[in-house]
DRENDO-1510 file (C-alpha; in Angstrom, 1 decimal, always signed):
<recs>
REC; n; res; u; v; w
REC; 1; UNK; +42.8; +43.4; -24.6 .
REC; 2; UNK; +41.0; +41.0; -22.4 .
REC; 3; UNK; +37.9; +42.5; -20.6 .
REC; 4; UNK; +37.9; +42.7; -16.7 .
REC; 5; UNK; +35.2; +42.6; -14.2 .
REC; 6; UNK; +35.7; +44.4; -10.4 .
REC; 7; UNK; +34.3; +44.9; -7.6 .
REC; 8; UNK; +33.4; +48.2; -6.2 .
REC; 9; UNK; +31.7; +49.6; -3.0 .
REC; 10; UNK; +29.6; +52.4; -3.2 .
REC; 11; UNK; +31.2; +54.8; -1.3 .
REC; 12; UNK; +35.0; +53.4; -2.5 .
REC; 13; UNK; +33.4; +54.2; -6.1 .
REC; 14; UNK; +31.9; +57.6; -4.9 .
REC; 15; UNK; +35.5; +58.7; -3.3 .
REC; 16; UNK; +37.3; +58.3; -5.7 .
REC; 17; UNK; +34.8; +58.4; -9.1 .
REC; 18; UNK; +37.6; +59.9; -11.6 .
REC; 19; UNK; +40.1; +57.1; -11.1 .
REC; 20; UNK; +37.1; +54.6; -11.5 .
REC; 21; UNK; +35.8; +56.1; -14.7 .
REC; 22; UNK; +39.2; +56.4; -15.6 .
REC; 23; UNK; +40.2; +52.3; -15.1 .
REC; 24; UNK; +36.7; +51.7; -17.0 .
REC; 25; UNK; +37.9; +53.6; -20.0 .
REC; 26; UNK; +41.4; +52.5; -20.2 .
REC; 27; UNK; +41.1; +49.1; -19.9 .
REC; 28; UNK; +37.4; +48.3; -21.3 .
REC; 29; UNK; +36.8; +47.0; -18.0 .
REC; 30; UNK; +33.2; +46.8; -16.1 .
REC; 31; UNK; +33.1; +47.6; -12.4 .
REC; 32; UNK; +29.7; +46.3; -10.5 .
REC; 33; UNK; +28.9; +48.9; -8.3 .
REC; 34; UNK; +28.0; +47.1; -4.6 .
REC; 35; UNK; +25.9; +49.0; -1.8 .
REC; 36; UNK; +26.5; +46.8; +1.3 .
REC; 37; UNK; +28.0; +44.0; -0.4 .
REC; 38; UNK; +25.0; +43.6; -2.9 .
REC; 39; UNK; +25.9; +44.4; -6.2 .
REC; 40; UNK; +23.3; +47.8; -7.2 .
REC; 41; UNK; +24.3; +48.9; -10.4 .
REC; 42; UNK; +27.6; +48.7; -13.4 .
REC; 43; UNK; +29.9; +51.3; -15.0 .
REC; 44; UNK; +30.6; +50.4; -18.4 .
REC; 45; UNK; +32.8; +52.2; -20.9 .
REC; 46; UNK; +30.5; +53.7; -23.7 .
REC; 47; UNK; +31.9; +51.6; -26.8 .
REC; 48; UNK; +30.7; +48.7; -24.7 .
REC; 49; UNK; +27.3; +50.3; -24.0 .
REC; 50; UNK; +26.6; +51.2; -27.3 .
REC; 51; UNK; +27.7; +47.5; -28.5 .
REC; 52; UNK; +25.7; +45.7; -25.8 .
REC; 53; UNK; +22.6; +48.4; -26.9 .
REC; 54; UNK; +23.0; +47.7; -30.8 .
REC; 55; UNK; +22.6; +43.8; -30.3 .
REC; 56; UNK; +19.2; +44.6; -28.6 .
REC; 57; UNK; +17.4; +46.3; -31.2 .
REC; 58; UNK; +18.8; +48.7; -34.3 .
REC; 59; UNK; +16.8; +51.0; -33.0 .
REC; 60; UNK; +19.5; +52.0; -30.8 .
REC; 61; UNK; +22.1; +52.4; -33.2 .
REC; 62; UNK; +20.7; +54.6; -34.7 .
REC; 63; UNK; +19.2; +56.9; -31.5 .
REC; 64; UNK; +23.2; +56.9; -30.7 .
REC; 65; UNK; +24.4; +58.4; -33.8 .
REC; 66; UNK; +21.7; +61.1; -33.8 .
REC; 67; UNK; +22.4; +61.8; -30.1 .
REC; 68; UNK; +26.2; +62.2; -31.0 .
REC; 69; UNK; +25.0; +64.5; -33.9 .
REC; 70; UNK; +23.2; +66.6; -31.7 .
REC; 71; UNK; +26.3; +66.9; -29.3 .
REC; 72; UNK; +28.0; +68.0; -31.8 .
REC; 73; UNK; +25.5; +70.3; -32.3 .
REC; 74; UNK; +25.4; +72.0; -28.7 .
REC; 75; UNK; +22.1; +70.7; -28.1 .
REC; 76; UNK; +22.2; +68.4; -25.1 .
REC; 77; UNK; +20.6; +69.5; -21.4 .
REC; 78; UNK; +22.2; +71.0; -18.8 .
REC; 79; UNK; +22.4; +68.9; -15.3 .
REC; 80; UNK; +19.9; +71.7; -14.1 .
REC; 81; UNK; +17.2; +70.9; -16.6 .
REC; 82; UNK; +18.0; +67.3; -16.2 .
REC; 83; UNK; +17.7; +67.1; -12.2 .
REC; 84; UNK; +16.3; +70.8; -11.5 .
REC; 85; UNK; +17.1; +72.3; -8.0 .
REC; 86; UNK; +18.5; +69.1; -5.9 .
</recs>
């Protein structure tokens, strides 16, 4: 499947998030997040994050698969200890 690069605006993306994340993951596409026309940020599906992180430095590979082990595990932080009170 051949990879895909889009467009989004910010509040295009933040209306209707799901069906973003959703196109990201289906199709192993990237979308470029864009606040006023200026592209801010990317949403990448995780196989390609972890790819694009593994070609950087081993290191990563490896914090990955202990990460993933500790998910598995239940031990991971809740968006409150993450963020606190917003």
């Amino acid at each position: 499947m051949k990879m895909t690069t889009q467009i989004v605006e910010s509040t295009t993306f933040r209306n209707n998030m799901a069906d973003v994340l959703s196109e990201v993951e289906k199709k192993k596409s990237i979308m470029i997040v864009a606040k006023r026309g200026k592209p801010i940020s990317a949403i990448v599906s995780l196989d390609l994050m972890e790819d694009l992180l593994s070609l950087s430095s081993g290191r990563y590979l490896k914090d990955i698969k202990e990460a993933r082990k500790q998910y598995k595990e239940g031990a991971f932080l809740s968006h409150k200890q993450v963020f606190g009170d917003l």
